[in-house]
C-alpha positions, 0 to 999 in steps of 0.5 A: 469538126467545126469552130464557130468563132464569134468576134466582137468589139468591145466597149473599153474596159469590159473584157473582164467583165465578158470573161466573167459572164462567160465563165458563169453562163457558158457552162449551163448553156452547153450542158446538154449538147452532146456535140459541143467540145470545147470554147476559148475565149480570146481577147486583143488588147490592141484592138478591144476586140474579143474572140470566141472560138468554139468546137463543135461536131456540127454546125446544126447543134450550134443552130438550135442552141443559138435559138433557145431562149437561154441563149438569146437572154444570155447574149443580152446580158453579153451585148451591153459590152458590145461596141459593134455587132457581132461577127459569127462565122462557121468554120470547118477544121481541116488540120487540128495540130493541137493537143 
């Protein structure tokens, strides 16, 4: 399994707004990636900076999904809130000691 965590800071004031587009588009884009299981979204008031963390079976699926038009359309509704460009790394879970 993998976790694909996206961090960005936001411009201020915006992470409801993020929060809201997520919960609205996220579901449509994941719909049919059968290796997709799960997200969370993250926010640090300190620092205005928003983290997504999600879980994926491999890091290809994450690949070619990111690459559909969808979801490129749908990280432009995203980027108006941005602050700086977002940071995507691919992580590999080691120890998974949640429920």
């Amino acid at each position: 399994m993998y976790v694909v965590m996206t961090r960005v800071k936001l411009k201020p004031g915006t992470y409801k707004n993020c929060a809201e587009l997520f919960r609205e588009t996220n579901p449509d884009l994941v719909s049919s990636e059968t290796d997709w299981s799960g997200a969370r979204m993250l926010f640090d008031h300190d620092t205005d900076v928003l983290t997504v963390l999600a879980s994926w079976r491999d890091t290809e699926s994450y690949q070619r999904m990111r690459a559909r038009p969808e979801f490129q359309s749908t990280m432009q509704k995203f980027g108006r809130h941005f602050a700086s460009p977002p940071e995507i790394s691919m992580n590999e879970v080691l120890v998974d000691m949640g429920s």
